[in-house]
C-alpha positions as CSV (number, residue, x, y, z in Angstrom):
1,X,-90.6,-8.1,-34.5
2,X,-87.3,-7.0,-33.4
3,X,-86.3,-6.7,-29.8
4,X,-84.6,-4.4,-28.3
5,X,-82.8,-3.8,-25.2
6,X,-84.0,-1.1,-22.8
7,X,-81.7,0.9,-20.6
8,X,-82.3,0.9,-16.8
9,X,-81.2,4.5,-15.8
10,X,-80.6,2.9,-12.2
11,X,-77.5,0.9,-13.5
12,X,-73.9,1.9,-11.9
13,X,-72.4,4.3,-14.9
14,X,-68.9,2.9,-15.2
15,X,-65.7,4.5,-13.4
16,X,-62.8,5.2,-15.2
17,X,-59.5,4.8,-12.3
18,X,-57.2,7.1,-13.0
19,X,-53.3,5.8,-13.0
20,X,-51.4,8.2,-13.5
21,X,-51.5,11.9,-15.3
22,X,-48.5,14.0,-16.7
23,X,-48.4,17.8,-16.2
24,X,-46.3,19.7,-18.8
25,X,-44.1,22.5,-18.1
26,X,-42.4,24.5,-20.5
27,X,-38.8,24.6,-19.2
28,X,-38.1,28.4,-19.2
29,X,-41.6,29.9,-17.9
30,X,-42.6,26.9,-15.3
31,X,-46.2,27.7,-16.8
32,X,-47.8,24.5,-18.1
33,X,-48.0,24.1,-21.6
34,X,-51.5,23.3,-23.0
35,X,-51.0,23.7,-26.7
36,X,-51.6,20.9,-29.3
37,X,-49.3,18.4,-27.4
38,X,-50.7,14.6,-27.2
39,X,-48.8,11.5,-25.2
40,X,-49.4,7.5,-25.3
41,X,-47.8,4.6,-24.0
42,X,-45.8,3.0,-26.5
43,X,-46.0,-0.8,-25.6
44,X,-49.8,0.0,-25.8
45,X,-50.8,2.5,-28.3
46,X,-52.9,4.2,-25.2
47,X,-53.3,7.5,-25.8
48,X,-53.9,9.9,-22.5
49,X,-56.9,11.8,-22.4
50,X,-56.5,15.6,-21.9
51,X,-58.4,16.8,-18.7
52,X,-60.2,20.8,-18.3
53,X,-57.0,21.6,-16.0
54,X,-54.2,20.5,-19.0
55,X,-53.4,17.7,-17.6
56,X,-52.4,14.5,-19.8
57,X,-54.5,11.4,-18.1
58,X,-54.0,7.8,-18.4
59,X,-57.0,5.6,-17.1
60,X,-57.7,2.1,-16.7
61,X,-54.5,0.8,-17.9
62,X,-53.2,-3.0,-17.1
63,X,-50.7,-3.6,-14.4
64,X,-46.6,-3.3,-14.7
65,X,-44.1,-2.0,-13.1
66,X,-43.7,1.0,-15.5
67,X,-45.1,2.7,-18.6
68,X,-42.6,4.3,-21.8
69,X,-44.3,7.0,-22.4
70,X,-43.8,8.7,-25.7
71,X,-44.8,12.5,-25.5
72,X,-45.4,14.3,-28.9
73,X,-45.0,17.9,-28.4
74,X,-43.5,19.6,-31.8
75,X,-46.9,20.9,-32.8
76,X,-46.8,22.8,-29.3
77,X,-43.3,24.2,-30.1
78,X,-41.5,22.0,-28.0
79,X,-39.0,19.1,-28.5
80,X,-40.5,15.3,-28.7
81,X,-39.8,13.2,-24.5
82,X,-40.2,10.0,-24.3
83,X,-39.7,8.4,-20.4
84,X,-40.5,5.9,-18.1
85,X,-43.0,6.3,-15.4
86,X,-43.5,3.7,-12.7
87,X,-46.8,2.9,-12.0
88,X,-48.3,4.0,-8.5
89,X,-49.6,2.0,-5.9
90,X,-53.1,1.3,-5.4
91,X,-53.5,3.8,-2.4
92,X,-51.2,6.3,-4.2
93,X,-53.0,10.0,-3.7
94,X,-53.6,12.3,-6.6
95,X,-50.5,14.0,-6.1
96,X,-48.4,10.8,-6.3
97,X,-50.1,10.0,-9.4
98,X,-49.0,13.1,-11.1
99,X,-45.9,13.4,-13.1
100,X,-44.4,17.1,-13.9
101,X,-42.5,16.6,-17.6
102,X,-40.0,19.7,-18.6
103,X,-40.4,20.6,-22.3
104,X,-37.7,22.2,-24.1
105,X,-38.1,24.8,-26.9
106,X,-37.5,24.3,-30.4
107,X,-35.5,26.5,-32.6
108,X,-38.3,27.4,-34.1
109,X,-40.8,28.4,-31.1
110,X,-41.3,32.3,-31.0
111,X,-40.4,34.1,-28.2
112,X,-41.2,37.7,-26.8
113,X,-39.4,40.4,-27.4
114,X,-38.4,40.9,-24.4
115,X,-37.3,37.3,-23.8
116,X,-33.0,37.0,-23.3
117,X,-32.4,34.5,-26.1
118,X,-29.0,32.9,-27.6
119,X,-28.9,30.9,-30.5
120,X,-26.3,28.8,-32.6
121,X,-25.3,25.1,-34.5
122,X,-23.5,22.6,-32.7
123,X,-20.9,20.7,-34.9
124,X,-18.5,18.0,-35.4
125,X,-15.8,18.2,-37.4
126,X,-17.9,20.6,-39.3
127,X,-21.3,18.2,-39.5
128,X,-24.1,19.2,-37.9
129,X,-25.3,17.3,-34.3
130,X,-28.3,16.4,-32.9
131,X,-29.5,15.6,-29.1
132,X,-26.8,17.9,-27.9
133,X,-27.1,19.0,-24.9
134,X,-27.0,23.2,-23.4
135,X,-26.7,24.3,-20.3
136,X,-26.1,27.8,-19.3
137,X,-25.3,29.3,-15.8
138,X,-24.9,32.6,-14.3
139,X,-21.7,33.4,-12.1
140,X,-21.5,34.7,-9.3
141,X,-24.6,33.6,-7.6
142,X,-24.8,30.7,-4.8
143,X,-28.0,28.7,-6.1
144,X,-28.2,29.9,-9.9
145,X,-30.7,28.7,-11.9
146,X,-29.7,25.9,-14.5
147,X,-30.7,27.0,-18.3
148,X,-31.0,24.0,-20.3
149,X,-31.8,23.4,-24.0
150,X,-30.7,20.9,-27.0
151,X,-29.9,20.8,-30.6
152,X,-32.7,20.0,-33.3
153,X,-31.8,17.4,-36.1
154,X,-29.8,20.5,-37.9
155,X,-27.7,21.1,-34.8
156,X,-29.6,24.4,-34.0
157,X,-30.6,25.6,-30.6
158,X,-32.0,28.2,-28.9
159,X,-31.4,28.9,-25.2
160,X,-33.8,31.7,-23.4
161,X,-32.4,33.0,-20.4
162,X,-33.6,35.2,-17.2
163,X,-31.2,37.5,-15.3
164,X,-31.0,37.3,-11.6
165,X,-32.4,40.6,-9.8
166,X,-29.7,43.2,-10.3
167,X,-29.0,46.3,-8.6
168,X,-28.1,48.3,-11.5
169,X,-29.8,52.2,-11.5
170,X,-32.8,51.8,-13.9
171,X,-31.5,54.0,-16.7
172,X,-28.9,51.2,-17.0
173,X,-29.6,47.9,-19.2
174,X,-28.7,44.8,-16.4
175,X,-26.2,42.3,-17.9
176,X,-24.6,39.0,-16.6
177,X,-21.7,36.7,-17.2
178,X,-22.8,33.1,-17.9
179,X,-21.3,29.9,-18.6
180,X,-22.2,27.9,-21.8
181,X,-21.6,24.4,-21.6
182,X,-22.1,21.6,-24.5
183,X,-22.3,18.2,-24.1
184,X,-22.4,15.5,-26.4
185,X,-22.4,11.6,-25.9
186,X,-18.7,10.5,-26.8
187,X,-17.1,13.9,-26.3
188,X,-15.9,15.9,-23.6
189,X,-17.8,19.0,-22.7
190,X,-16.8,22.1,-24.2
191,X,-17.6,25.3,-22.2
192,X,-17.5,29.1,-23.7
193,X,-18.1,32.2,-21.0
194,X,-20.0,35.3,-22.0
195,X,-21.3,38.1,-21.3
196,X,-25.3,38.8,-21.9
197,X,-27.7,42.1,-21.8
198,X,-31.0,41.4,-20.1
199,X,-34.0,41.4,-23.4
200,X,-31.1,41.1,-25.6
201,X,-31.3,38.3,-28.4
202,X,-27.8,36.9,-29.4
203,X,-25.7,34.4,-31.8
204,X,-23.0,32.6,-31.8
205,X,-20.7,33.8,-34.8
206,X,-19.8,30.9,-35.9
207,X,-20.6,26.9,-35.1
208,X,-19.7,25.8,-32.1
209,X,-17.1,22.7,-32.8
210,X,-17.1,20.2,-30.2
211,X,-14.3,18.0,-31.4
212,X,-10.9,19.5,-31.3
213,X,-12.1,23.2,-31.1
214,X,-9.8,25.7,-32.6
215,X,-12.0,28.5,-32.3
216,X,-13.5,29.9,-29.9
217,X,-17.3,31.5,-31.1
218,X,-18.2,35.3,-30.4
219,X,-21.2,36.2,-28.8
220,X,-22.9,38.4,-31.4
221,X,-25.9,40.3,-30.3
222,X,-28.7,39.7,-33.5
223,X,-28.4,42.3,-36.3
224,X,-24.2,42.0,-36.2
């Protein structure tokens, strides 16, 4: 007759410990992002498990002094992050075990209507760049929010943007002056001013060139 092994219901369940759990915001609305989006450590093939509240939890992993962390985020609408995250000490609270992670838009991800938006290619010497990076800054203002993006594998990028509180009479559309700046690894930053209407979706005319730029690119609102 076979035998079989009959649970004692007064056992100790196990525990998983939690070591540390990554919260992701999308970069423009500081909301966190809890679309199709999945993470593991790449030394260990450990996948995070995905808690009610969003978060991206790792549990019961082996001890060093950090974990590379590859974060797979392109069916969410977001770029791909991979970084390093030490590993918390054993009294660490919950909030020292929790790691905020900025994801950046693709070119593709829809946007609002209402949503400020500029888009373009990045170039060199007329071939397309990847990994570039975008920042954008309004002028004028003593602590202005930084606007960052990067190019996709096709050099395209799209930047959203938010306008600082204006005081302009509410039967008038606000507008801003930003800064545009590229940067790519090997070459020196290129920057390009212009001028932006709040809800207003824009393009640059033609490629941005970062190596020996003898143009510089109009901002075109969409539709021109």
């Amino acid at each position: 007759m076979a035998e079989f092994e009959i649970p004692r219901f007064d056992d100790p369940l196990p525990i998983d410990r939690v070591i540390f759990a990554i919260r992701l915001v999308d970069s423009f609305t500081g909301g966190t992002v809890r679309g199709p989006v999945e993470a593991r450590i790449k030394a260990l093939g450990v996948r995070a498990r995905r808690n009610l509240t969003g978060l991206l939890v790792f549990v019961n992993l082996d001890t060093r002094p950090t974990y590379d962390v590859q974060i797979e985020a392109r069916a969410a609408g977001f770029f791909d992050v991979d970084i390093s995250v030490p590993r918390p000490a054993d009294d660490a609270s919950d909030a020292q075990r929790l790691q905020p992670v900025q994801l950046q838009p693709l070119p593709t991800a829809p946007f609002t209507h209402e949503t400020t938006l500029v888009r373009g290619v990045v170039v060199r010497a007329g071939a397309a760049i990847a990994d570039v990076r975008i920042e954008a800054v309004e002028q004028g203002l003593v602590d202005p929010t930084v606007f960052r993006s990067r190019s996709d594998t096709r050099g395209a990028f799209v930047l959203p943007l938010r306008l600082a509180p204006s005081n302009a009479s509410p039967d008038s559309q606000p507008s801003a002056a930003f800064v545009f700046t590229f940067k790519a690894d090997g070459l020196p930053d290129r920057q390009l001013p212009a001028t932006v209407a709040d809800g207003t979706a824009y393009r640059f005319g033609v490629p941005v060139e970062l190596r020996d730029p003898v143009v510089s690119p109009l901002l075109l609102p969409v539709g021109l």
